[in-house]
DRENLUM-359654 format. One record per residue (C-alpha): residue number from 1; residue in one letter; x negated, y, z negated. Coordinates in steps of 0.2 Angstrom, whole numbers. Layout:
NUM | A | X | Y | Z
...
END
This chain:
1 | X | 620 | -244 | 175
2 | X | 615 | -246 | 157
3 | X | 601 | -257 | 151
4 | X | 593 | -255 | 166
5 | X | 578 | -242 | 169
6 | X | 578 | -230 | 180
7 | X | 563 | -230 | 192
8 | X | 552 | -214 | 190
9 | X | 549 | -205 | 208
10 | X | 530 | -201 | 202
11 | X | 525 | -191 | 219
12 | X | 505 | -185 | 220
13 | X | 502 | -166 | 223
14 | X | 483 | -168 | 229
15 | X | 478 | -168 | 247
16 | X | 475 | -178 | 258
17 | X | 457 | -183 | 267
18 | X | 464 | -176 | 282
19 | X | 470 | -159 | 275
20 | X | 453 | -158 | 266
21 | X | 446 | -161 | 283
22 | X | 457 | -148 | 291
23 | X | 452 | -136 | 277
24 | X | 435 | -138 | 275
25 | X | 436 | -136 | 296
26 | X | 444 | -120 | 294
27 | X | 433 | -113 | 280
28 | X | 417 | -117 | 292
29 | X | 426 | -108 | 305
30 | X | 425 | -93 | 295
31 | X | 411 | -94 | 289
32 | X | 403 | -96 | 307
33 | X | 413 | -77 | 311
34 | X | 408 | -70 | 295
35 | X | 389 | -75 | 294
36 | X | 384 | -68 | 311
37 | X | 391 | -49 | 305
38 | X | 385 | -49 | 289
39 | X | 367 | -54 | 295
40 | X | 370 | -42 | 311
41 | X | 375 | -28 | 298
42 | X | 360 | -30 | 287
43 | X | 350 | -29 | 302
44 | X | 356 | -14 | 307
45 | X | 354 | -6 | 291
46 | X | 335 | -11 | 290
47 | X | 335 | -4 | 307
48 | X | 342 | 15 | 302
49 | X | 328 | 14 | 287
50 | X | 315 | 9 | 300
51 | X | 322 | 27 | 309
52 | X | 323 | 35 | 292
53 | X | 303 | 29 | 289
54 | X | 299 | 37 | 308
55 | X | 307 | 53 | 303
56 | X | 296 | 55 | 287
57 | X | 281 | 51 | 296
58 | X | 285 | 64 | 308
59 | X | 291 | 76 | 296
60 | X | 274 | 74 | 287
61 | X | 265 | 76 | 304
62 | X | 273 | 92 | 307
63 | X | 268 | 98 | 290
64 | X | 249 | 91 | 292
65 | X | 248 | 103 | 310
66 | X | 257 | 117 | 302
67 | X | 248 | 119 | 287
68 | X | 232 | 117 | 298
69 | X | 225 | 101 | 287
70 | X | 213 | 99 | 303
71 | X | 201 | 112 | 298
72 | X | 191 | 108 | 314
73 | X | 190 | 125 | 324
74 | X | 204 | 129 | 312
75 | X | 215 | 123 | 323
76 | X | 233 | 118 | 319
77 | X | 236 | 101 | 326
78 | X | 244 | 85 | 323
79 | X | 231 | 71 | 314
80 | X | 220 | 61 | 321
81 | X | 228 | 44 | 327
82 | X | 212 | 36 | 320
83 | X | 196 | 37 | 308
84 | X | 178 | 37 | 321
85 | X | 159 | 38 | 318
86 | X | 148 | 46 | 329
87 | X | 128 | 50 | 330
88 | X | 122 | 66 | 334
89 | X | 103 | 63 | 339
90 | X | 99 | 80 | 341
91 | X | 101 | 82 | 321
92 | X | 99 | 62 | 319
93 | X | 115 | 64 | 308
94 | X | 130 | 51 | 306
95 | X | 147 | 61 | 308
96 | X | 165 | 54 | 304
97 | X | 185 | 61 | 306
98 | X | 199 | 54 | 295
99 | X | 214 | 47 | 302
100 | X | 231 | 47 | 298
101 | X | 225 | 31 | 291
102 | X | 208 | 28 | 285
103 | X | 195 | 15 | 285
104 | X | 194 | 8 | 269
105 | X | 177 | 13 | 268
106 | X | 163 | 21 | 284
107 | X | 157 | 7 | 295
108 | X | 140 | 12 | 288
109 | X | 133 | 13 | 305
110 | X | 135 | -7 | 308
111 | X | 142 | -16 | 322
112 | X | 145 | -29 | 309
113 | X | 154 | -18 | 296
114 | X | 166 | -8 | 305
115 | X | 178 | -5 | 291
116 | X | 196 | -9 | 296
117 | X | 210 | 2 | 292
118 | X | 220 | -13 | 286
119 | X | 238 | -15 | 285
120 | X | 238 | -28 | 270
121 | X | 233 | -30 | 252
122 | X | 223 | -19 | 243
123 | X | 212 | -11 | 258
124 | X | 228 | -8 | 268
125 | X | 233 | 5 | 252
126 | X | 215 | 12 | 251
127 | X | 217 | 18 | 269
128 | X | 237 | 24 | 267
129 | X | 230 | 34 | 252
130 | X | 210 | 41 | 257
131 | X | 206 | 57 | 252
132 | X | 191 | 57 | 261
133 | X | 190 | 72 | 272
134 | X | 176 | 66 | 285
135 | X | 165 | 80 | 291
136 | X | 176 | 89 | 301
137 | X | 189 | 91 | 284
138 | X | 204 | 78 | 292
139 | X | 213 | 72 | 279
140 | X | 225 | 57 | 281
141 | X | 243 | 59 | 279
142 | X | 248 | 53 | 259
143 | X | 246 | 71 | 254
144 | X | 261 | 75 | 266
145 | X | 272 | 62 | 265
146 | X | 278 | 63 | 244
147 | X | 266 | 48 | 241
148 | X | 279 | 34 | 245
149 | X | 271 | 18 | 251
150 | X | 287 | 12 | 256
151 | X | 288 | 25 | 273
152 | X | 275 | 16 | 281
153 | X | 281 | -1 | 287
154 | X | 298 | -5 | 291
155 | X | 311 | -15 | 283
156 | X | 314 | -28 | 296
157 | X | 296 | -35 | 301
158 | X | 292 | -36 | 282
159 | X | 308 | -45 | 279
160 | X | 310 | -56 | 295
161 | X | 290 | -60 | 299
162 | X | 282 | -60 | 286
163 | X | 285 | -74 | 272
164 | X | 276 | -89 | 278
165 | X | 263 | -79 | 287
166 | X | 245 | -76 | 285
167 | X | 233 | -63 | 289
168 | X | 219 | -62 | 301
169 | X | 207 | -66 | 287
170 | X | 218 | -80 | 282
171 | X | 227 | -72 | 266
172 | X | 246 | -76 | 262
173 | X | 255 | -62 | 268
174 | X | 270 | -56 | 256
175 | X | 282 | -40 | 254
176 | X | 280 | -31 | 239
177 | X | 272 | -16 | 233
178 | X | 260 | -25 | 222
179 | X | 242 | -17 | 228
180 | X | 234 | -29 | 222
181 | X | 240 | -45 | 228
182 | X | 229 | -49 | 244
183 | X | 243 | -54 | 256
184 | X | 255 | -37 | 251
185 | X | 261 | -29 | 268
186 | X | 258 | -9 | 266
187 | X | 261 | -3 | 283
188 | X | 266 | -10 | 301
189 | X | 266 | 8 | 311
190 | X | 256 | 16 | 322
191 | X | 251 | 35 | 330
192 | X | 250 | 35 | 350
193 | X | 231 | 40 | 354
194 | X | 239 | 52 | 368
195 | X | 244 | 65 | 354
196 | X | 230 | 63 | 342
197 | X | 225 | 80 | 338
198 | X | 235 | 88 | 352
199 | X | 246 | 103 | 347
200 | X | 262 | 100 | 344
201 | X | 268 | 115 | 355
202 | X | 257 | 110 | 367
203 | X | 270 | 104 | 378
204 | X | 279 | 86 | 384
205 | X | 285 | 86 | 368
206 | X | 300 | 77 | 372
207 | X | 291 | 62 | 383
208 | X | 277 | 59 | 370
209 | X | 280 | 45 | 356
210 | X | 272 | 51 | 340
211 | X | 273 | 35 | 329
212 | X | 282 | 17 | 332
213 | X | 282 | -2 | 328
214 | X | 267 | -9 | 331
215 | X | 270 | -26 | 342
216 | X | 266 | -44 | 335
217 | X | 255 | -57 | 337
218 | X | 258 | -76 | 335
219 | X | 248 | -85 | 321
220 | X | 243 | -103 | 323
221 | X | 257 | -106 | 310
222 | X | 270 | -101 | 322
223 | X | 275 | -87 | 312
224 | X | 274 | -67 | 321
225 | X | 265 | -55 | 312
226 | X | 262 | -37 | 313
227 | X | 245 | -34 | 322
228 | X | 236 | -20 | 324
229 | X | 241 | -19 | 345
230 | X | 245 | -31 | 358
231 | X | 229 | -41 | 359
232 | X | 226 | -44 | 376
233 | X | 219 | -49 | 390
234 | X | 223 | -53 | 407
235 | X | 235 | -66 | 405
236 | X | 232 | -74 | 388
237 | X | 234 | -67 | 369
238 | X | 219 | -64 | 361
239 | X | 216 | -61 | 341
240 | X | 197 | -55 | 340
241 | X | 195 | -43 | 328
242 | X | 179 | -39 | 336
243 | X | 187 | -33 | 353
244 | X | 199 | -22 | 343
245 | X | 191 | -16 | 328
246 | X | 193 | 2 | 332
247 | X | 211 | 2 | 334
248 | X | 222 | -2 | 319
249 | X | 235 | 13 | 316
250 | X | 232 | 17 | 333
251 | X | 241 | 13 | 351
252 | X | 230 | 15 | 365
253 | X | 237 | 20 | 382
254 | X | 222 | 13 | 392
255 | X | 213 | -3 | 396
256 | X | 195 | 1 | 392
257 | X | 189 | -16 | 399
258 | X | 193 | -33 | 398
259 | X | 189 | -37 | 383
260 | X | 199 | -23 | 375
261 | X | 215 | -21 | 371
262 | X | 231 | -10 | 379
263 | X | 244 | -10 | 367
264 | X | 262 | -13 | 366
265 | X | 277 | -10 | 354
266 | X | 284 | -21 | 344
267 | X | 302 | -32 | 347
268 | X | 309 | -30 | 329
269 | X | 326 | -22 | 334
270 | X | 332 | -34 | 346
271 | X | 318 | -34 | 357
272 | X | 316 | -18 | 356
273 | X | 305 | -4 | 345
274 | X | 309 | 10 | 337
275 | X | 297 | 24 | 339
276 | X | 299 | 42 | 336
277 | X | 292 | 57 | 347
278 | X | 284 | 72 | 345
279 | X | 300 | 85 | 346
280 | X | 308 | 73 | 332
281 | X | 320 | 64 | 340
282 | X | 322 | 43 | 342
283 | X | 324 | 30 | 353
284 | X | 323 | 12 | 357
285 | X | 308 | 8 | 367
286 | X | 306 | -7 | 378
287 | X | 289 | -16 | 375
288 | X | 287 | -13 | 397
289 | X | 290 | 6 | 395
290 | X | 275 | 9 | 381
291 | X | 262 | 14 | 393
292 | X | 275 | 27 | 401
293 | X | 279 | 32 | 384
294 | X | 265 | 35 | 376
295 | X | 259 | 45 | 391
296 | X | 274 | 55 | 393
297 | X | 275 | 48 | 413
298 | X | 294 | 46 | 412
END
């Protein structure tokens, strides 16, 4: 009809709160799916660099025993899983070996100055780099392993455990390759006692883990942290460094007394360790199966 206007149909194209809802349901939904593999993905990548650092440490133990860098006897062994000082008193003498890790400097023949191999800040890349031969002419491992800090701790406990942590001496623990920061995290492995020095033709080859994660403690901030060991005793955790002093770098395979420490892997790879034997090859190790895997009693 003229004269009269026609009504517009003026529809709205934008959606609704319900459809936002179901969208923004959906989108959560995936995301929920997606998250989980991405995470599980980058986990299992640290994982394989964690096995690709346990292959160059045993490649450069190899080397070490092959090239007979123990000169002691001139034998042709695998390094030494930790620095020691002994007395002779028939030549009133003090005599030291080099690790595969070293102090940062010789205990100086103190109980109270015991010199921890340390595996942060700048005295944890003093003892990954020694060239102190000790009087028996050990060396540590740098030399053999093409100088790369980065082989020495692996990729998931420095990523998961370690921002927020502290240290033992109450420094902030971070991940980077600054050796000068005091809370840098420089290594988090360590050499089974039950090959130190041993041939490695010497038979049990196969049985015999070389180097693995080294289990956590709990700090009182609640946040795990690689340790040295296990610290324990009969039911309780302990984190003296007085009782343990002499084993950083090193897994024990034996309770020496109460007060001392029998050592563990670590839980890093869904509950589990990686370690690497003396023949080469990896697996997964369940912290209840270190003591048979470190003494070969499979």
């Amino acid at each position: 009809m003229e004269g009269v206007a026609m009504k517009t149909d003026k529809r709205c194209s934008c959606f609704s709160l319900v459809e936002m809802l179901v969208v923004m349901g959906v989108l959560a939904v995936l995301f929920a799916l997606v998250i989980p593999g991405i995470t599980s993905a980058r986990e299992k990548g640290r994982a394989v660099r964690c096995q690709n650092n346990l292959k160059e440490l045993h490649a450069a133990a190899i080397n070490y025993a092959g090239r007979g860098a123990d000169n002691y006897l001139g034998q042709k062994d695998l390094p030494r899983s930790r620095s020691s000082e002994w007395f002779v008193e028939e030549t009133e003498e003090w005599r030291n070996v080099v690790g595969w890790v070293d102090w940062v400097g010789h205990p100086k023949h103190s109980v109270g100055d015991r010199g921890y191999a340390k595996w942060w800040g700048p005295d944890a890349y003093k003892s990954i780099t020694s060239t102190d031969k000790g009087w028996w002419d050990t060396t540590t491992l740098w030399e053999f392993t093409g100088q790369s800090l980065k082989i020495y701790s692996c990729p998931t406990f420095v990523r998961s455990d370690v921002a927020g942590a502290t240290s033992p001496d109450n420094k902030n623990l971070t991940f980077n390759y600054d050796v000068t920061s005091a809370g840098a995290v420089l290594r988090s492995y360590g050499m089974n006692m039950a090959v130190s020095a041993q041939n490695p033709g010497s038979g049990a080859d196969s049985r015999k883990i070389l180097f693995a994660d080294m289990s956590a403690v709990v700090t009182t901030n609640g946040v795990t942290i690689a340790s040295r060991c296990l610290l324990t005793k009969p039911g309780t955790f302990n984190t003296d460094f007085a009782n343990c002093w002499h084993v950083d770098g090193e897994f024990q395979t034996n309770v020496i007394s109460a007060n001392y420490c029998r050592e563990s892997v670590g839980t890093y790879h869904g509950g589990k360790a990686n370690a690497i034997f003396v023949d080469g090859h990896i697996e997964t190790i369940d912290p209840r199966d270190t003591y048979k895997a470190f003494s070969g009693k499979w």
